[in-house]
GULUM-540348 format. One line per field, with one value per residue (C-alpha): residue number from 0; residue in one letter; y, x, z. Coordinates in nm, 3 decimals, always signed. Layout:
BEGIN
nr	c(NUM | ...) $
rest	c(A | ...) $
yy	c(Y | ...) $
xx	c(X | ...) $
zz	c(Z | ...) $
***
This chain:
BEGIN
nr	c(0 | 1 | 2 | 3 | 4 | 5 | 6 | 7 | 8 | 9 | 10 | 11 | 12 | 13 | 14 | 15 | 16 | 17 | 18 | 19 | 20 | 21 | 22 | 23 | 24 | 25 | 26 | 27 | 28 | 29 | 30 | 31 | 32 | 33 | 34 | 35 | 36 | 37 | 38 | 39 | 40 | 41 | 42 | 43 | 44 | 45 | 46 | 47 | 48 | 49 | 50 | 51 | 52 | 53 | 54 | 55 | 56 | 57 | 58 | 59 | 60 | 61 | 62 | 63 | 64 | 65 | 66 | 67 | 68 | 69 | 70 | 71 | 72 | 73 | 74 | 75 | 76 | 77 | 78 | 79 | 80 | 81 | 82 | 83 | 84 | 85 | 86 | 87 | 88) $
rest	c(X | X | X | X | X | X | X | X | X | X | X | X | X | X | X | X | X | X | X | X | X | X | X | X | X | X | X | X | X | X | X | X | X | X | X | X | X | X | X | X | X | X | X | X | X | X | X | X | X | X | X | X | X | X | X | X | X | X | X | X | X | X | X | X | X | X | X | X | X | X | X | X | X | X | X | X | X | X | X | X | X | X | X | X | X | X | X | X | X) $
yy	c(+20.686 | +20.361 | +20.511 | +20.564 | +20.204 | +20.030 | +20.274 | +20.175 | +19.746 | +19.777 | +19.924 | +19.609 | +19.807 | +19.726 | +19.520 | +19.215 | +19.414 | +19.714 | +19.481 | +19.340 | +19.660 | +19.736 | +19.449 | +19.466 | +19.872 | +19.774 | +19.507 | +19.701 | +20.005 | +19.760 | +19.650 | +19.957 | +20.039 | +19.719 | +19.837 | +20.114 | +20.054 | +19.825 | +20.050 | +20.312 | +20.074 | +19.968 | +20.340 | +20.386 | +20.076 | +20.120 | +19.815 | +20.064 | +20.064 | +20.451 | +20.554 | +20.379 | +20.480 | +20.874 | +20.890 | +20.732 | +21.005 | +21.264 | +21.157 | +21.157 | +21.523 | +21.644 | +21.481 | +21.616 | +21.952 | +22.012 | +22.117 | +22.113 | +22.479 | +22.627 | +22.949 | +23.128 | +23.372 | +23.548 | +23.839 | +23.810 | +24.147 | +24.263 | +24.022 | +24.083 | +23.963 | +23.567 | +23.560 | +23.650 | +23.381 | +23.103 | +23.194 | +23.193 | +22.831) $
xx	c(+7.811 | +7.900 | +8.274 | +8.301 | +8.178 | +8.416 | +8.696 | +8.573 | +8.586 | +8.902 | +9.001 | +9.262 | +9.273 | +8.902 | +8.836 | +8.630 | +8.339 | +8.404 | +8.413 | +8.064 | +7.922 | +8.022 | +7.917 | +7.542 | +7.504 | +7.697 | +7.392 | +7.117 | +7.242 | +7.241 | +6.889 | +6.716 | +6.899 | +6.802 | +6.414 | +6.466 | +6.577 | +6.284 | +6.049 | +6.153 | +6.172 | +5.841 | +5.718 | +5.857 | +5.753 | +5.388 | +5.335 | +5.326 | +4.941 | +4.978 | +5.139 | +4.941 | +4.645 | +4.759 | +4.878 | +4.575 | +4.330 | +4.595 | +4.481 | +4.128 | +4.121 | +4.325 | +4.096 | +3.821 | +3.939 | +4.043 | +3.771 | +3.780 | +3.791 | +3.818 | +3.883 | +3.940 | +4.184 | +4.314 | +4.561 | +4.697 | +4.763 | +4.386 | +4.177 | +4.386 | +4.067 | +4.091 | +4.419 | +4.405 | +4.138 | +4.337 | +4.608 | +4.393 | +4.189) $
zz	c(-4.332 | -4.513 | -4.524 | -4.176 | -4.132 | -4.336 | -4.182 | -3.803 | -3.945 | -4.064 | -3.758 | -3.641 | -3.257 | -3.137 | -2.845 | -2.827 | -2.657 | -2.926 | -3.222 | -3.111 | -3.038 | -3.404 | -3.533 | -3.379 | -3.542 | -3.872 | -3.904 | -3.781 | -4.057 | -4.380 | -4.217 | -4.249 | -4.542 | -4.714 | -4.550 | -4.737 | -5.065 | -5.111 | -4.982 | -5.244 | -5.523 | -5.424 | -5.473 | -5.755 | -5.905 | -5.741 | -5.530 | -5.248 | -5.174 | -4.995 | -5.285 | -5.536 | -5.363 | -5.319 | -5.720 | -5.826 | -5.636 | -5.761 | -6.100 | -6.076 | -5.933 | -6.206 | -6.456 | -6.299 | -6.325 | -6.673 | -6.909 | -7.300 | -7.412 | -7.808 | -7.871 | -8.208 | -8.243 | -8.609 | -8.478 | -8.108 | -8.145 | -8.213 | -7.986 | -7.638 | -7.436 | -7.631 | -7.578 | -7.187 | -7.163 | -7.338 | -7.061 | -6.802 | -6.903) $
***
């Protein structure tokens, strides 16, 4: 996209009404490109509050979820059953 809209500005042939027309979409592009590169930044940087908010609950449910487990286990081979249950925890 940006190559096509430095090819179509440094196009000498456009008329007055062409070059404005240009001019007006070439503007509103690097807008919401500008909109966008801060609102990713702001993800990734987590000043996004629906972000923030959704990685935060992501974090308590997996916290919530994992339970401490022990198991005890001398030949893998032998004890099938412990080691099926340490997979399956």
């Amino acid at each position: 996209m940006e190559t096509l809209l430095k090819r179509l500005g440094d196009d000498r042939a456009l008329t007055y009404a062409q070059r404005y027309r240009y001019n007006s979409l070439a503007a509103r592009y690097n807008a919401f490109r500008e909109l966008w590169r801060r609102t990713m930044q702001g993800r990734e940087e987590g000043r996004d509050p629906v972000s923030a908010a959704r990685a935060s609950a992501h974090k308590e449910a997996a916290s919530t979820q994992l339970e401490p487990a022990s198991f005890v286990c001398l030949d893998a081979h032998r004890e099938v059953e412990v080691v099926k249950d340490i997979y399956t925890s």
